[in-house]
C-alpha positions, 0 to 999 in steps of 0.5 A, spaced: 500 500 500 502 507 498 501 511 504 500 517 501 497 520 508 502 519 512 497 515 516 502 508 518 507 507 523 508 500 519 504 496 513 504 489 514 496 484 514 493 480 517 487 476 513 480 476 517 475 470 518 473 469 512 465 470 510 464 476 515 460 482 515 466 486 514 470 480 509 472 484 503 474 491 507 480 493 510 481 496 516 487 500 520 488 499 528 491 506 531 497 504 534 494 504 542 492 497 540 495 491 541 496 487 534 500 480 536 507 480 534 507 487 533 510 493 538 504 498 541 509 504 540 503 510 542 505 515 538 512 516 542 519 513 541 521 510 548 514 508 549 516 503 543 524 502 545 521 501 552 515 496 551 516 489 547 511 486 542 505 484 544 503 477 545 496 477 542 490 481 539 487 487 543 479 484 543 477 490 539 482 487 534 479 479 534 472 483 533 474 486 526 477 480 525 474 475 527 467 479 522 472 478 516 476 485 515 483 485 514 488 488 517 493 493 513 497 497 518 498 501 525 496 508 524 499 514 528 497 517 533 499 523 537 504 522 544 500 517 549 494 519 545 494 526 549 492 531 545 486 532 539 490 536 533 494 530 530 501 532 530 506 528 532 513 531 533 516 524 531 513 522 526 510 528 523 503 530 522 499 526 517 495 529 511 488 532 512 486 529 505 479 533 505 484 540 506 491 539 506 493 545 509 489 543 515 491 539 521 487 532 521 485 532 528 487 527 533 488 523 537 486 518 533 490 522 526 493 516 522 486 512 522 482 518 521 487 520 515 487 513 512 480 513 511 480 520 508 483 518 503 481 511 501 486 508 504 482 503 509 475 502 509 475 502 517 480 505 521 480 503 529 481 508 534 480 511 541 476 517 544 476 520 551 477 527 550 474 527 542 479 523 539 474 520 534 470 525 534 474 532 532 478 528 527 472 526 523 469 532 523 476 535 520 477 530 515 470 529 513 468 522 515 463 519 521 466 517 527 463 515 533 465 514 540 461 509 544 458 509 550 463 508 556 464 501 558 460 498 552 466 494 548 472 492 552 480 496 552 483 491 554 490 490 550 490 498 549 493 503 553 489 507 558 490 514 557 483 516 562 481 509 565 474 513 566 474 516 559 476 512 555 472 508 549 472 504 543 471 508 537 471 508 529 471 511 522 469 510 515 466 514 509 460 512 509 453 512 514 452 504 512 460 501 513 458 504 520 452 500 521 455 494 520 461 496 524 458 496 530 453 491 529 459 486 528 462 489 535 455 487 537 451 494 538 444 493 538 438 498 538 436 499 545 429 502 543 430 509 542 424 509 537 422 515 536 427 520 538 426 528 540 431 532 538 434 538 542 439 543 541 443 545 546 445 553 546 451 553 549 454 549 545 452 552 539 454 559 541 462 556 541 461 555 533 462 561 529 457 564 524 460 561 517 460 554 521 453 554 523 451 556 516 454 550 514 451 544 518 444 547 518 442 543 511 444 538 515 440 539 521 435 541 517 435 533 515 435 531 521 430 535 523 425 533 518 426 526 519 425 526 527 421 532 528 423 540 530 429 540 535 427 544 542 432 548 545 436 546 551 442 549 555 446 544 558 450 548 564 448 552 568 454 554 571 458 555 563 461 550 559 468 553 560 467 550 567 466 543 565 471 543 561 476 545 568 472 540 571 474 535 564 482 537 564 482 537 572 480 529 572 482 527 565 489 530 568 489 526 574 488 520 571 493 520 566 498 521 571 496 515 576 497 511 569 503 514 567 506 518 572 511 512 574 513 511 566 515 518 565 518 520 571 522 514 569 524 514 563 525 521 558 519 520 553 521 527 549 514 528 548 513 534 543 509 541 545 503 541 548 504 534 550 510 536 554 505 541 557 499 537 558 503 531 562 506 537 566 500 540 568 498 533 570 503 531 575 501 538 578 494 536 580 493 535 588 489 530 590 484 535 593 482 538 586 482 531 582 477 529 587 473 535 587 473 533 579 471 527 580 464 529 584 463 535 580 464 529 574 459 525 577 453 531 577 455 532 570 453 525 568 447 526 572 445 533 569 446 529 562 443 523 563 437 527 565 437 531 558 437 526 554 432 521 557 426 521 554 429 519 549 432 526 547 437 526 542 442 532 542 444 534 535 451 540 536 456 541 531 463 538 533 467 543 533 467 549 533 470 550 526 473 548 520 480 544 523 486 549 524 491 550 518 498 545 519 502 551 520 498 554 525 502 556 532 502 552 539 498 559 542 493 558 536 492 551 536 491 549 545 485 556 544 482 552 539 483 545 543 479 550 549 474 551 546 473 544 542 473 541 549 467 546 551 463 541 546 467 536 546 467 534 554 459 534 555 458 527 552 465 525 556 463 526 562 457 523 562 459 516 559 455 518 553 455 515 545 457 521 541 456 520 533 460 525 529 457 525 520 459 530 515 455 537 514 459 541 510 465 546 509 467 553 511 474 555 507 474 548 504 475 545 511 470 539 513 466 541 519 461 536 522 454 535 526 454 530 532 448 527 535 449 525 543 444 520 546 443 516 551 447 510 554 447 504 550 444 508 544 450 507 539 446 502 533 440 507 535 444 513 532 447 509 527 441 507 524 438 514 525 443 518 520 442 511 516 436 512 514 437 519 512 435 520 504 
């Protein structure tokens, strides 16, 4: 295969069962998943020099191979998976094929970027911050994160063990359904779903970007009905997203804190910064997070019972250009993760599909619903005209 992205940290196969729902279909692992024979590198130098190769198949792998796809290759994937716009100060930053100038998002970038330009037709990643979702609204795919704790981590490394999901991408609305149906997601009788929007985080959005995604509301809408207004917080969304940075932090470091004391993992701009805060965070600030966290999932839970289903822009606007500088690039990642983090902190299914362009930049629509809705917001854009 000619990796014309930069999407691989290495191409080799791996031939899936024969006669599954995916036989025929090739598939890229992000390279925090755990692939037999293969070192897990996340993205970072010495994590690779430090750890031998893996033994067997992350679950999340058998599953896809296990319904027929095929492996291609492992794809790049930002330091330790601790960042959202995909540059990698080792391995470079791969290309966003729907604009070139821009960055892919990440942390799932090799994967996001492989299915942007055809290079597989599923790409595996992993989300905890939106590292599924923000790299498919930038490359013009859908992805999704599913509800926390749906499918099994095991084999792949733990960024946030109270934030981390499986996720995946593809190019179209079906490949998506049946990639979930293979790793077992059902419908949970969403049945006639309500749609909202939630203010706030439309108000993150510029003006050029609502316009943008408003065809794609508007399709939704006649398909499900008019959506109502609903605010998400109270208190402001600049104040979930502190309560998401305190906690995800203090997680990262009571995971890696003991290896990079250790070890010297070089880690690039903006992930140097990251992992240095997360040492800084006392213990008492994580567990006012971590309470706080718990109100949040409460509040959003209640929102979208019913069933409601949220429908919001991704981000809060086209992906930033790849020569963008470090203070431009971490105020875009701010206001992202005020859109970003509602569904995270509440263990919700968040489904990001292409909605238009603003500049040439692909900018998406996600729809965020209840626990155990995955299938059900898949089927729902599915069915769209």
């Amino acid at each position: 295969m000619d990796d014309t992205v930069n999407a691989f940290v290495s191409t080799f196969e791996v031939e899936g069962a024969p006669g599954g729902p995916l036989a025929g279909l090739t598939t890229a692992i992000k390279d925090i998943y755990d692939v037999a024979g293969h070192v897990t590198g996340c993205g970072n130098p010495e994590w690779a020099r430090t750890h031998g190769a893996a033994s067997s198949n992350a679950p999340a792998v058998d599953v896809l191979l296990g319904a027929g796809a095929r492996i291609v290759g492992k794809t790049h994937t930002d330091e330790l998976a601790y960042s959202l716009m995909g540059a990698n100060a080792h391995y470079g930053t791969p290309v966003n094929s729907a604009d070139p100038t821009r960055v892919p998002g990440g942390s799932s970038s090799g994967s996001a970027a492989a299915v942007a330009a055809g290079l597989v037709d599923v790409g595996l990643g992993s989300d905890t911050g939106g590292s599924v979702r923000l790299p498919a609204s930038f490359c013009g795919v859908y992805g999704l994160r599913t509800t926390f704790g749906a499918l099994d981590l095991g084999g792949a490394m733990a960024l946030a063990p109270s934030f981390d999901t499986v996720g995946w991408f593809a190019r179209d609305p079906g490949t998506m359904v049946t990639v979930g149906a293979a790793f077992g997601l059902a419908p949970g009788g969403l049945g006639a779903p309500r749609l909202a929007l939630p203010v706030d985080a439309w108000t993150r959005c510029d003006g050029a970007t609502i316009a943008a995604v408003t065809p794609r509301l508007a399709a939704l809408e006649a398909a499900y009905g008019p959506a109502v207004p609903v605010k998400l917080a109270d208190e402001g969304l600049d104040a979930w997203r502190e309560v998401f940075r305190v906690a995800q932090a203090g997680e990262v470091w009571r995971v890696h804190g003991d290896w990079v004391s250790a070890n010297t993992p070089g880690f690039g701009p903006g992930v140097a910064d990251r992992f240095a805060m997360a040492e800084g965070i006392e213990a008492g600030a994580f567990a006012e997070a971590l309470a706080a966290k718990g109100e949040i999932a409460e509040r959003m839970r209640g929102l979208v019972s019913g069933p409601t289903v949220l429908v919001m822009p991704t981000s809060p606007g086209p992906a930033p250009k790849r020569d963008a500088d470090a203070a431009s690039l971490d105020g875009y990642r701010m206001r992202a993760l005020e859109i970003l983090c509602p569904a995270g902190l509440a263990g919700l299914p968040q489904y990001s599909i292409p909605a238009g362009q603003v500049d040439g930049g692909p900018v998406g629509l996600s729809l965020v619903g209840p626990v155990g809705s995955d299938a059900d917001l898949l089927g729902m854009v599915a069915a769209l005209p």
